[in-house]
N, CA, C and O atoms as a GROMACS GRO file, in nm:
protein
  188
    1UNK      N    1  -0.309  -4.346   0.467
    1UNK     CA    2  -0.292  -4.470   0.540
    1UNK      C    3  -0.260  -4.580   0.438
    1UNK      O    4  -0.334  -4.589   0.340
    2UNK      N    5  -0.150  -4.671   0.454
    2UNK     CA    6  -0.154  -4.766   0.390
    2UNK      C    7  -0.205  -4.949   0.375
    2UNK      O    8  -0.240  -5.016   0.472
    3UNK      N    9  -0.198  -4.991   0.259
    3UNK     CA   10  -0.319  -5.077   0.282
    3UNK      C   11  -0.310  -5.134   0.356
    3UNK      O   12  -0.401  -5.106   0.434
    4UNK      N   13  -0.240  -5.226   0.401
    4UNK     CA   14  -0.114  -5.276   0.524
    4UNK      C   15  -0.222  -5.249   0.635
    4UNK      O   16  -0.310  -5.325   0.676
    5UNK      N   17  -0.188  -5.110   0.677
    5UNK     CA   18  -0.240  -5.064   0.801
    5UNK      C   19  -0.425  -5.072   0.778
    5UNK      O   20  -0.492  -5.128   0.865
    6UNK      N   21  -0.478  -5.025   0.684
    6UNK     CA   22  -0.621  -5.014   0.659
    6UNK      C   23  -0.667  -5.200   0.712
    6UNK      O   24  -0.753  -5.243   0.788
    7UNK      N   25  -0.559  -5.270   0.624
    7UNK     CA   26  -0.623  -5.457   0.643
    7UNK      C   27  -0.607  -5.476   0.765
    7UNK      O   28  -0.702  -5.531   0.818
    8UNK      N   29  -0.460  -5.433   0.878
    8UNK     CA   30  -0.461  -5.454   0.994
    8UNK      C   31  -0.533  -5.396   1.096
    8UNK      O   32  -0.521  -5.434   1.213
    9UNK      N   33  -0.612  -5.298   1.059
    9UNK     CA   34  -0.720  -5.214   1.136
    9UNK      C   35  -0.826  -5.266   1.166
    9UNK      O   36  -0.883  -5.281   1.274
   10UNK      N   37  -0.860  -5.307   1.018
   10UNK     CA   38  -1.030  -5.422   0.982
   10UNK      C   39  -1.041  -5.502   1.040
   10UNK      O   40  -1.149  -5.531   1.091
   11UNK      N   41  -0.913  -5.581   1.058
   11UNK     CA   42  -0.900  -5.719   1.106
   11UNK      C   43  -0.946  -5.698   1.244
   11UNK      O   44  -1.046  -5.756   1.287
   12UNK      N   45  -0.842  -5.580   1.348
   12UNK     CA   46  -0.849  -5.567   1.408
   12UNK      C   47  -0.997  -5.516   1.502
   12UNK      O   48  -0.998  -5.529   1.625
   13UNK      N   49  -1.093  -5.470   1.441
   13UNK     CA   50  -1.224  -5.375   1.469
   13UNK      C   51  -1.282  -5.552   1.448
   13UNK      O   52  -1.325  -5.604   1.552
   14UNK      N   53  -1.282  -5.626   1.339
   14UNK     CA   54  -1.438  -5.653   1.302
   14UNK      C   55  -1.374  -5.777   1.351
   14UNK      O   56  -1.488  -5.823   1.351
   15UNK      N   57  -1.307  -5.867   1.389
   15UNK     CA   58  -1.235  -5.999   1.447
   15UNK      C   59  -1.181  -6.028   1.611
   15UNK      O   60  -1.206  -6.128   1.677
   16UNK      N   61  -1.114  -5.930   1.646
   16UNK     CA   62  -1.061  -5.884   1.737
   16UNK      C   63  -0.965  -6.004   1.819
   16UNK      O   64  -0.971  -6.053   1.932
   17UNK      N   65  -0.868  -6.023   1.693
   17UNK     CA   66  -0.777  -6.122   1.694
   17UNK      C   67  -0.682  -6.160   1.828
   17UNK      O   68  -0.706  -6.068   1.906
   18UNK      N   69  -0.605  -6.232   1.881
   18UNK     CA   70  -0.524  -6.269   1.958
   18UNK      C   71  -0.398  -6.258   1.892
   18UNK      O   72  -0.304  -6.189   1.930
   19UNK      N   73  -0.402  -6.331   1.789
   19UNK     CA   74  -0.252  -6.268   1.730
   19UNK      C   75  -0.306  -6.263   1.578
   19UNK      O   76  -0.395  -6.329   1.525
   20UNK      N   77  -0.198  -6.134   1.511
   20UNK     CA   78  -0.207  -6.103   1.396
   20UNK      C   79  -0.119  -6.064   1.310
   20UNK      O   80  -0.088  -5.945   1.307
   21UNK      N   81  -0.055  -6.160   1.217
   21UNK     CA   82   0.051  -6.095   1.165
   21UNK      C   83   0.038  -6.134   1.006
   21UNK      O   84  -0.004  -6.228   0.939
   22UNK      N   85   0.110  -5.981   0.978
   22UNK     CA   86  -0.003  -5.942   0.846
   22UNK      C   87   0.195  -5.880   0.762
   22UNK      O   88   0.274  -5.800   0.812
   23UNK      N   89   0.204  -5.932   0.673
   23UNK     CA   90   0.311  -5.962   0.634
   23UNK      C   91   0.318  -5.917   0.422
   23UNK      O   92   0.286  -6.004   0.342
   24UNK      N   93   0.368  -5.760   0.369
   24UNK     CA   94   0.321  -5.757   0.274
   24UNK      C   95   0.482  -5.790   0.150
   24UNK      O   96   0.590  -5.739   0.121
   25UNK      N   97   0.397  -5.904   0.116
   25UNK     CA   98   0.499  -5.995  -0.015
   25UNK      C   99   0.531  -5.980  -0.169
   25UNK      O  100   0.584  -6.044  -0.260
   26UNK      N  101   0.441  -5.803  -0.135
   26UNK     CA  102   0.429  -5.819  -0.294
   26UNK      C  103   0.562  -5.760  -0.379
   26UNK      O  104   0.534  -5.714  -0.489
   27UNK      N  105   0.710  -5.757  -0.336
   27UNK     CA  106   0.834  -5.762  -0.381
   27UNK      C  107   0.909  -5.898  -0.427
   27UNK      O  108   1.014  -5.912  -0.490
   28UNK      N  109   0.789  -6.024  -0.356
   28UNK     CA  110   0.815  -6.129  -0.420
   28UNK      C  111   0.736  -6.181  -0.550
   28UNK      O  112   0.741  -6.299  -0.587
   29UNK      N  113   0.668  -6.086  -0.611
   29UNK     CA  114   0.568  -6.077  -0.725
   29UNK      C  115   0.598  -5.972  -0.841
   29UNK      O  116   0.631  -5.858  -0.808
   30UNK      N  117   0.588  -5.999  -0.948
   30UNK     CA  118   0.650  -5.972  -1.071
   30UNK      C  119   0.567  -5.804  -1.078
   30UNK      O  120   0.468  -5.806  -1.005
   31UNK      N  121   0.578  -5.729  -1.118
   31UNK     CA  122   0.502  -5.594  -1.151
   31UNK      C  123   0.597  -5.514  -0.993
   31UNK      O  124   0.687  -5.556  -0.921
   32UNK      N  125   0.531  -5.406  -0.994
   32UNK     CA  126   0.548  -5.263  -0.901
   32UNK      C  127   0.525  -5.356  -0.768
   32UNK      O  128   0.429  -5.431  -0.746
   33UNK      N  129   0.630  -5.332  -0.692
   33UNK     CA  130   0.563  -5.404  -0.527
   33UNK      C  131   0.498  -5.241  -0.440
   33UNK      O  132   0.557  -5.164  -0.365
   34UNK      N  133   0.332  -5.238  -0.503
   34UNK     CA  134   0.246  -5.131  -0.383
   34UNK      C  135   0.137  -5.212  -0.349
   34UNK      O  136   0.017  -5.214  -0.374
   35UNK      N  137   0.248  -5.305  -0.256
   35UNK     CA  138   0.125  -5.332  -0.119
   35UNK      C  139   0.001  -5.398  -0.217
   35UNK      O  140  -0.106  -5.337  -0.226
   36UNK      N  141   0.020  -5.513  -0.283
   36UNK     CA  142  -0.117  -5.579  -0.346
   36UNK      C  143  -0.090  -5.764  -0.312
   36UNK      O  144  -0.166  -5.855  -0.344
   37UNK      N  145   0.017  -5.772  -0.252
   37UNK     CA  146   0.011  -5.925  -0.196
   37UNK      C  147   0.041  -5.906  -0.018
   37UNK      O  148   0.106  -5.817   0.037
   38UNK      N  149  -0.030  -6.022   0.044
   38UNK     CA  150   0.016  -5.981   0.168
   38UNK      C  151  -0.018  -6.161   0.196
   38UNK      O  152  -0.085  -6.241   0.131
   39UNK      N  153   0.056  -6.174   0.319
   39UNK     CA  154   0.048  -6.309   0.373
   39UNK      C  155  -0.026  -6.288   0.541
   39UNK      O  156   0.019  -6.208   0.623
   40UNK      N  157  -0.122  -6.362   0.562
   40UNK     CA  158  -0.257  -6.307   0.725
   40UNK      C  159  -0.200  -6.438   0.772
   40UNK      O  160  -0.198  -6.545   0.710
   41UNK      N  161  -0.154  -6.412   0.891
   41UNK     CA  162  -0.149  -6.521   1.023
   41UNK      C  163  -0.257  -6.427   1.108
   41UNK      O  164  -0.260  -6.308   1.140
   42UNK      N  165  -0.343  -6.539   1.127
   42UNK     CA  166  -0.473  -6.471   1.186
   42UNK      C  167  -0.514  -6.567   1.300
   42UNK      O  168  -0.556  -6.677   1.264
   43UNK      N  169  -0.508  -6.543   1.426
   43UNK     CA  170  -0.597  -6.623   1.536
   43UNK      C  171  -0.728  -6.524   1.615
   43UNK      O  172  -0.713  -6.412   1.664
   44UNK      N  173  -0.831  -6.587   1.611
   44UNK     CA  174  -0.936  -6.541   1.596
   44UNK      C  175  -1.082  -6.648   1.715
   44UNK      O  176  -1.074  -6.771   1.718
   45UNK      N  177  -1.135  -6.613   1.753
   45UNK     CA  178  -1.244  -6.694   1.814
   45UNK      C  179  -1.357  -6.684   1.748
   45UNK      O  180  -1.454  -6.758   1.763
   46UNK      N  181  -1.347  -6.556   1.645
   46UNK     CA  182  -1.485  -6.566   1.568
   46UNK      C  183  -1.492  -6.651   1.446
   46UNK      O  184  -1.581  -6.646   1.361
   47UNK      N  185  -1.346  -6.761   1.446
   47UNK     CA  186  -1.394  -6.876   1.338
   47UNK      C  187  -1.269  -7.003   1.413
   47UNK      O  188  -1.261  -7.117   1.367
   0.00000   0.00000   0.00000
């Protein structure tokens, strides 16, 4: 499973968001792009 999916899972179980968009940037970051930057649009009632 990738991390991507593992962060959008979590989010999903322990938040139980309205909308979620989970966006991974790390091809805009210098080194190997595997999935280590990501950008969270997160709507949520538990904050």
């Amino acid at each position: 499973m990738s991390r991507a999916a593992i962060l959008k899972q979590t989010f999903e179980q322990e938040l139980n968001p309205q909308v979620i968009d989970l966006v991974d940037e790390s091809h805009m970051h210098s080194g190997p792009a595997l999935e280590t930057h990501f950008k969270v649009t997160l709507v949520s009632e538990a904050f």
